[in-house]
N, CA, C and O atoms as a DFTB+ gen file, in Angstrom:
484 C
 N C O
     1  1      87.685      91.329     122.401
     2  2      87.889      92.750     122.596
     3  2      87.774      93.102     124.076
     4  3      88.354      94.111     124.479
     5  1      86.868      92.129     125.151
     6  2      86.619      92.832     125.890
     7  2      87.565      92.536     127.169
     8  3      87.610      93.135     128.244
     9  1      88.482      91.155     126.604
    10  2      89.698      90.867     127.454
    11  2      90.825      91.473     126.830
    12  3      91.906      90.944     127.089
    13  1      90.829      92.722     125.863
    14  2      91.912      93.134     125.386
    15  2      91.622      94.473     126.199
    16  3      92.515      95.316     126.293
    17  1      90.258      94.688     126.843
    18  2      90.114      95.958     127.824
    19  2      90.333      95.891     129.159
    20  3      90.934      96.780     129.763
    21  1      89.947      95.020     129.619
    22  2      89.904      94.443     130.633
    23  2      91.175      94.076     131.095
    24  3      91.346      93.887     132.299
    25  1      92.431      93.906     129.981
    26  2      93.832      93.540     130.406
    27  2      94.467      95.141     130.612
    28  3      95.667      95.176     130.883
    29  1      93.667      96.607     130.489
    30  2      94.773      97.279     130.240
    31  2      94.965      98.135     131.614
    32  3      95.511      99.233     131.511
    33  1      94.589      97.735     132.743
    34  2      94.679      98.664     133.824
    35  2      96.067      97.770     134.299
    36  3      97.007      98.561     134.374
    37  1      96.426      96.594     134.589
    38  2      97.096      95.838     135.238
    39  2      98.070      96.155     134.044
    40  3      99.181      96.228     134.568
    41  1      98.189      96.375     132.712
    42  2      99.396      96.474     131.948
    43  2      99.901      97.697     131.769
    44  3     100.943      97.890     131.143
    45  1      98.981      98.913     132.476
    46  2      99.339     100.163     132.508
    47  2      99.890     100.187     134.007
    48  3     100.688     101.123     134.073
    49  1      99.798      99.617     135.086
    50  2     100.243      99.819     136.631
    51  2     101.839      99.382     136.005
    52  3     102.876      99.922     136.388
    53  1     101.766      98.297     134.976
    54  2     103.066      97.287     135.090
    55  2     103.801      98.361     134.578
    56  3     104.842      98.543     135.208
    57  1     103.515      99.534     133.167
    58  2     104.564     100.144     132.630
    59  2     104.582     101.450     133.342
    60  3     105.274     102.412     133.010
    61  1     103.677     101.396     134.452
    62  2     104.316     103.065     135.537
    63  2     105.346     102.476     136.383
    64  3     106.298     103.140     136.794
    65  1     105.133     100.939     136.720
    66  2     106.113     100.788     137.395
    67  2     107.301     100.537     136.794
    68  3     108.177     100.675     137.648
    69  1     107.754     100.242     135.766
    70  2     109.112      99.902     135.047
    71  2     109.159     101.410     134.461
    72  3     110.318     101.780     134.649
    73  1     108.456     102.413     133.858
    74  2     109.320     103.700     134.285
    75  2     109.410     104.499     135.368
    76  3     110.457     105.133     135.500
    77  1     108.571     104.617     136.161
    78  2     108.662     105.473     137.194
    79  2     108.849     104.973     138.766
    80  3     109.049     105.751     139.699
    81  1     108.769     103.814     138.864
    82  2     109.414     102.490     140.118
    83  2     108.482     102.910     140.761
    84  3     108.912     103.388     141.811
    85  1     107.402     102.986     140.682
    86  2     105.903     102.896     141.351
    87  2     104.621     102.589     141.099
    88  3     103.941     103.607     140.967
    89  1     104.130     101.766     141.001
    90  2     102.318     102.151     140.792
    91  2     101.458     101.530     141.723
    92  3     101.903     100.631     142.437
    93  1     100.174     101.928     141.816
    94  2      98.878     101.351     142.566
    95  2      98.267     100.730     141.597
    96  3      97.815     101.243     140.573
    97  1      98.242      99.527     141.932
    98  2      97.619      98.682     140.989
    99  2      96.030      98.840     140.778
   100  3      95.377      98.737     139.739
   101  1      95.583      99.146     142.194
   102  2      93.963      98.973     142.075
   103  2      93.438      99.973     142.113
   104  3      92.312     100.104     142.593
   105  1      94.083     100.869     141.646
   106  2      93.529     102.494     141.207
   107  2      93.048     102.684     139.411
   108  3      93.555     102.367     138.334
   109  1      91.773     103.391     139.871
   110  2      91.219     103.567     138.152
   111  2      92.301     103.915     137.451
   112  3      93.352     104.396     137.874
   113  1      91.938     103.604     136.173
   114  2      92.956     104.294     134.911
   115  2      91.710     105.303     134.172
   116  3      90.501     105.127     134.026
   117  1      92.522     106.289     133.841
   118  2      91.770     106.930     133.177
   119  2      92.950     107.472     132.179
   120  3      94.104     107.862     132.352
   121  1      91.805     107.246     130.673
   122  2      92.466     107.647     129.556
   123  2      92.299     109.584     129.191
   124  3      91.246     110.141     128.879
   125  1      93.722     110.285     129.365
   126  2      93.422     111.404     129.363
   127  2      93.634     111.785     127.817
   128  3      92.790     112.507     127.286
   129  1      94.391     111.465     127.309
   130  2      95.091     111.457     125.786
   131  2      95.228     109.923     125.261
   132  3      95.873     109.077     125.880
   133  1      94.409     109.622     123.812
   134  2      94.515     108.621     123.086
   135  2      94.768     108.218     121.830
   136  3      93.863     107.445     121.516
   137  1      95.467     108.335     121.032
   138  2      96.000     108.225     119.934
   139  2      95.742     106.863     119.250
   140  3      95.842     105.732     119.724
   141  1      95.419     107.229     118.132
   142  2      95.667     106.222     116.924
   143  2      95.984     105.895     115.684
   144  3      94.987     106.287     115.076
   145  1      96.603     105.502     115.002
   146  2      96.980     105.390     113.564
   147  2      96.664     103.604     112.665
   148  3      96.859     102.410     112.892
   149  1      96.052     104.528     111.553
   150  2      95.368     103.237     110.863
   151  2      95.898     103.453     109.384
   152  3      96.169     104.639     109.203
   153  1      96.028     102.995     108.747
   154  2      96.572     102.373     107.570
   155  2      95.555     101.605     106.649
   156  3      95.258     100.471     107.023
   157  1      95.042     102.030     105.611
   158  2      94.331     100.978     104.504
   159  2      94.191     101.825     103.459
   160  3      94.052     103.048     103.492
   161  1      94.246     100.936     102.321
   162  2      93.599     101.290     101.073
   163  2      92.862     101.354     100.622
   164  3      91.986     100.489     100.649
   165  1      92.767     103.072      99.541
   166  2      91.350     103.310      98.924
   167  2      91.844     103.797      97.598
   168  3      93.038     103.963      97.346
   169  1      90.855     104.019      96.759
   170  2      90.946     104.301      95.055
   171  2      90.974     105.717      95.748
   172  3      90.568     106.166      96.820
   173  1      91.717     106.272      94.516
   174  2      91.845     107.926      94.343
   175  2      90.881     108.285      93.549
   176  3      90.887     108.092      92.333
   177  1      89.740     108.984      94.361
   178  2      88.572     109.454      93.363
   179  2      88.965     110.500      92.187
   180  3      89.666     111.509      92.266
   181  1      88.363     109.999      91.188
   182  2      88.449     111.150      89.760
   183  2      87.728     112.089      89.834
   184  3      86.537     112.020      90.140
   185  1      88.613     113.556      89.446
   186  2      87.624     115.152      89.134
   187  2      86.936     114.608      88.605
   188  3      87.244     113.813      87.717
   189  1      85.657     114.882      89.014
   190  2      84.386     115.161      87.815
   191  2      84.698     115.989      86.932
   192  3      85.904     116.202      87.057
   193  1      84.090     116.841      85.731
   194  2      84.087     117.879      85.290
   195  2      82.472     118.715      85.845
   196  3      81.356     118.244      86.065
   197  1      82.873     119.743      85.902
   198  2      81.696     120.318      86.246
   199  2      80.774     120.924      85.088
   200  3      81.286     121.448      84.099
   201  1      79.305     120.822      85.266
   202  2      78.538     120.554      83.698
   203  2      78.333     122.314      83.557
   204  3      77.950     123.109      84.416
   205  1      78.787     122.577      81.991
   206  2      77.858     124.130      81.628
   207  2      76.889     124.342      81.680
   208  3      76.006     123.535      81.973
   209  1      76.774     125.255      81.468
   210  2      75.099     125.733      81.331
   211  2      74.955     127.483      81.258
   212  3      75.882     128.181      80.846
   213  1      74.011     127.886      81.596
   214  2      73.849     129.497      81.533
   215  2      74.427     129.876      83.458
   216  3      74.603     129.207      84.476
   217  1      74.518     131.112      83.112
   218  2      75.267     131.777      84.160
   219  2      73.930     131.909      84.764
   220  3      73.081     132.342      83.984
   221  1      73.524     131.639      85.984
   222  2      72.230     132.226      86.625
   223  2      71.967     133.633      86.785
   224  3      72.647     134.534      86.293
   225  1      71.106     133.749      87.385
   226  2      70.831     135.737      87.956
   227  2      71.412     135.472      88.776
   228  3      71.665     134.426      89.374
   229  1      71.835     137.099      88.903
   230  2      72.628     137.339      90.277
   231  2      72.010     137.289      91.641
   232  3      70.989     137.973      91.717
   233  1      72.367     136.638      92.783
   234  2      71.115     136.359      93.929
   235  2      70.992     138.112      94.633
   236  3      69.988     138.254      95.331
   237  1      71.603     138.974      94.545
   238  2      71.707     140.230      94.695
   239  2      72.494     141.328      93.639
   240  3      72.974     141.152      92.519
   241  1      72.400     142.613      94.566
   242  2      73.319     143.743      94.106
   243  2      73.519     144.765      95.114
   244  3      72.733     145.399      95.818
   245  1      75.010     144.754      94.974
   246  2      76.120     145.639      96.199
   247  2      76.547     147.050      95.781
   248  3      76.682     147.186      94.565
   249  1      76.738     147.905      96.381
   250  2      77.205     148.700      95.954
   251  2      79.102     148.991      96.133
   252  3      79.726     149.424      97.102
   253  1      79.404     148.712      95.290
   254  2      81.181     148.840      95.429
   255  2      82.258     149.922      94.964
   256  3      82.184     150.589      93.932
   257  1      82.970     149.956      95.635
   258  2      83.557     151.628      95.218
   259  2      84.992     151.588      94.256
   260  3      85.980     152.137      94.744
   261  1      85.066     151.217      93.469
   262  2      86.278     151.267      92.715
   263  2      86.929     152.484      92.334
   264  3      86.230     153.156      91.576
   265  1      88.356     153.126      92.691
   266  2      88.738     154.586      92.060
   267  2      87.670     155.379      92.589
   268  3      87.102     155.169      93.661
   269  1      87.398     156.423      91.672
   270  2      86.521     157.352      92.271
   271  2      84.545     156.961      91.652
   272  3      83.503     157.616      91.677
   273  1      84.841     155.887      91.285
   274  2      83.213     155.323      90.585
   275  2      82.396     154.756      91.988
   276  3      83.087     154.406      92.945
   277  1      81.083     154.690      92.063
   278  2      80.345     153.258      92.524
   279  2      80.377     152.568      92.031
   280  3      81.131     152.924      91.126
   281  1      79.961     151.170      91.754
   282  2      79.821     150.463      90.858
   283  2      77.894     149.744      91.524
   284  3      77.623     149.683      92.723
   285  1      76.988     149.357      90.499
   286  2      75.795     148.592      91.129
   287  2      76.933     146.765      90.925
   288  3      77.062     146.177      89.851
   289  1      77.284     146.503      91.688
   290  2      77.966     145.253      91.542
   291  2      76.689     144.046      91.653
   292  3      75.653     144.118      92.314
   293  1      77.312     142.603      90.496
   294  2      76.163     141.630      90.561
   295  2      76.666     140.933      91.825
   296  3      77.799     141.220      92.214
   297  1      75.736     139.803      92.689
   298  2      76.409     139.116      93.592
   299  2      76.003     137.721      92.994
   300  3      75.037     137.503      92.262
   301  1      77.072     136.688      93.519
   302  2      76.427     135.246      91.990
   303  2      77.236     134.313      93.878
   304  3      78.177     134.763      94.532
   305  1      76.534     133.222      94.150
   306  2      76.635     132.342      94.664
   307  2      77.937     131.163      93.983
   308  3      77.728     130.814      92.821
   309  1      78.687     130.822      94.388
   310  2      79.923     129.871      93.557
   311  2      79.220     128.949      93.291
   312  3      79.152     128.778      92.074
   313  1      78.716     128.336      93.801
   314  2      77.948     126.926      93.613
   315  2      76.608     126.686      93.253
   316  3      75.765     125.800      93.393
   317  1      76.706     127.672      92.798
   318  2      75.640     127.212      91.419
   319  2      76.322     128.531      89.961
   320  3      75.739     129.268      89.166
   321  1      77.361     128.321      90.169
   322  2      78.129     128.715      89.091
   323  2      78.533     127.510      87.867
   324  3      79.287     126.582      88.163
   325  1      78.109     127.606      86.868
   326  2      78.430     126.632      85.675
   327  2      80.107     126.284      85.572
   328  3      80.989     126.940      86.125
   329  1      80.305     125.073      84.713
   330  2      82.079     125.354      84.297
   331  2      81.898     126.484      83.360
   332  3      80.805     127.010      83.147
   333  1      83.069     126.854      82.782
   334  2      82.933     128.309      81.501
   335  2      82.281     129.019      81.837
   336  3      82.182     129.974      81.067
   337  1      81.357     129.099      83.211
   338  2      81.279     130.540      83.175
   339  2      82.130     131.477      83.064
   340  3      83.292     131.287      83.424
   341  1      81.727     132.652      82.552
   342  2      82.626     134.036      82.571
   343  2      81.983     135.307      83.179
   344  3      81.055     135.795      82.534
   345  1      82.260     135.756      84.044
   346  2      82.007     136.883      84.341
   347  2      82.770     138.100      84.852
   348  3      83.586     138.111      85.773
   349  1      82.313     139.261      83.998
   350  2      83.200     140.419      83.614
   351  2      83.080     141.474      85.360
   352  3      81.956     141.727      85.795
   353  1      83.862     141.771      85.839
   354  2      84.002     142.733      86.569
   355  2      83.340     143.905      86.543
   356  3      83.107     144.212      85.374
   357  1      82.847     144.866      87.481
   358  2      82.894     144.173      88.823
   359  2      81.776     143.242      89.106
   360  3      80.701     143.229      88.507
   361  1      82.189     142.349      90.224
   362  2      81.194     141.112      90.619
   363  2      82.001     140.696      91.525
   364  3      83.211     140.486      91.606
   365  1      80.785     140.590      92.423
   366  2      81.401     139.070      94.250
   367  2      80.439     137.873      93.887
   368  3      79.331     137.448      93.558
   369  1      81.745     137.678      94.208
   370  2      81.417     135.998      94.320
   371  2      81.550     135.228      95.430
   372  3      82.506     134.558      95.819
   373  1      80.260     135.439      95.982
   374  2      80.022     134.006      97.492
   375  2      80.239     132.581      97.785
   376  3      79.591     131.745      97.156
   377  1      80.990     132.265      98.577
   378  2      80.887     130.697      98.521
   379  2      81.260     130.294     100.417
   380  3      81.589     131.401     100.843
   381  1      81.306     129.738     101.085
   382  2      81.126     129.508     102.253
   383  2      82.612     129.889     103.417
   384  3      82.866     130.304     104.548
   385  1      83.252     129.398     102.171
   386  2      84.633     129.906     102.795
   387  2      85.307     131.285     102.704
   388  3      85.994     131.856     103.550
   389  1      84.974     131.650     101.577
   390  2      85.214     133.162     100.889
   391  2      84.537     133.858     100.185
   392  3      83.591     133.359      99.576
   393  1      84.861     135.277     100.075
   394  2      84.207     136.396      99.073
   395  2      85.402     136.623      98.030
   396  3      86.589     136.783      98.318
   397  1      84.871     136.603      96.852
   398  2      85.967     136.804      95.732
   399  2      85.375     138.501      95.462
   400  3      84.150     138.575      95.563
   401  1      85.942     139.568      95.205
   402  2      85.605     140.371      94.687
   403  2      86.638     140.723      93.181
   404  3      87.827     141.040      93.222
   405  1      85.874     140.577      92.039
   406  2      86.361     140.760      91.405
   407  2      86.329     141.941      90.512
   408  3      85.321     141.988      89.807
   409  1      87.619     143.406      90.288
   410  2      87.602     144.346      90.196
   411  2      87.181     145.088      88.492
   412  3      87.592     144.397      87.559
   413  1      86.710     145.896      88.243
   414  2      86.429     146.195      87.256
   415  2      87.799     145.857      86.498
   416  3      88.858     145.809      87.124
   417  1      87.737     145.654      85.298
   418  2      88.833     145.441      83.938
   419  2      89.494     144.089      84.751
   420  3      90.712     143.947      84.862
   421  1      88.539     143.157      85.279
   422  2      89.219     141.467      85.556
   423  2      88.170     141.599      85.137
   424  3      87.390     142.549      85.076
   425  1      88.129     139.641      84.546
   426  2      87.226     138.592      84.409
   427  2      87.322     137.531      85.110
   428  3      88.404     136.969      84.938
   429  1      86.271     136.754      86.213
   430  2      86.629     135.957      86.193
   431  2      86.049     134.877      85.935
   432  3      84.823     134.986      85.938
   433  1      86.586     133.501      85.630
   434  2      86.104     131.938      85.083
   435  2      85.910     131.009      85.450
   436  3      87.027     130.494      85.501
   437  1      85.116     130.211      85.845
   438  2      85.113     129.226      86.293
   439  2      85.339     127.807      85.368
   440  3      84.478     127.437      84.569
   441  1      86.424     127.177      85.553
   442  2      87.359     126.290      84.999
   443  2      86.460     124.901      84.742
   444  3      85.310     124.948      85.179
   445  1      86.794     123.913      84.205
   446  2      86.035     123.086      84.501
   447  2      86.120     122.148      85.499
   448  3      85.326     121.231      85.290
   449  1      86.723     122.020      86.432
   450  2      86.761     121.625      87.629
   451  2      86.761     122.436      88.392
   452  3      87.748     122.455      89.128
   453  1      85.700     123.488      88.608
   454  2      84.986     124.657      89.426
   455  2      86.437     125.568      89.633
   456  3      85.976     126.584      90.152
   457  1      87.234     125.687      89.575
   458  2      88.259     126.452      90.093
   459  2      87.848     127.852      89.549
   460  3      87.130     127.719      88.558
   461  1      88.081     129.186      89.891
   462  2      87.682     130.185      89.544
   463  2      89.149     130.993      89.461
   464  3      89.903     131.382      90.353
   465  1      89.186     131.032      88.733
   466  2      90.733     132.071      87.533
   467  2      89.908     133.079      87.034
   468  3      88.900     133.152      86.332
   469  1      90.773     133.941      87.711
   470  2      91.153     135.630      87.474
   471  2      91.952     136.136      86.554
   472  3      93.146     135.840      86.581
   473  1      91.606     136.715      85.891
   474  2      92.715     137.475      84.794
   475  2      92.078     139.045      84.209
   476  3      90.934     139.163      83.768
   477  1      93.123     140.240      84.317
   478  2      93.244     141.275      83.848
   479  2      92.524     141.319      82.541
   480  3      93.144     140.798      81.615
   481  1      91.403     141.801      82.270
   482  2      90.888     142.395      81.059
   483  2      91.592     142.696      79.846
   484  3      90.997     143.207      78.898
């Protein structure tokens, strides 16, 4: 490896000079941009299913304005959301990347591979 480093200043002078008809040979190289591409095989991991259980408490409560109502809205963390959960609107739902707010007369579900589907009451 360390004569495959050691060869690359003298093989980088050689290809400035065959494109650009110049180089200094005994001038540092410095790598400004380095690229690489690798290739190998791996197994395609399998969905788990994600396990039921009871819907937890809500880790809070928001106040949300739907039409002309408030609503006391529950707030439920995604990830520690069961599969089959169901929960009826309104409710947010936290998770790191997003806020789901889901509107009175939706439900929404959590699938069994955590996915969370929305549907009209």
């Amino acid at each position: 490896m360390e004569a495959l480093i050691e060869g690359i200043p003298d093989q980088f002078a050689e290809a400035h000079n065959v494109r650009y008809g110049h180089s200094n040979p005994g001038e540092a190289v410095e790598f400004v941009n380095l690229r690489m591409a690798a290739f190998g095989g791996m197994t395609r991991p399998r969905p788990q299913a994600l396990p039921t259980g009871d819907i937890p408490s809500p880790t809070g409560i928001e106040r949300t304005w739907f039409g002309n109502t408030w609503f006391e809205t529950p707030v439920y963390q995604r990830a520690e959301l069961p599969g089959a959960a169901e929960l009826v609107g309104p409710v947010i739902v936290l998770e790191d990347a997003c806020t789901t707010l889901v509107p009175p007369s939706w439900t929404a579900t959590v699938s069994g591979h955590g996915h969370l589907v929305l549907n009209r009451s």
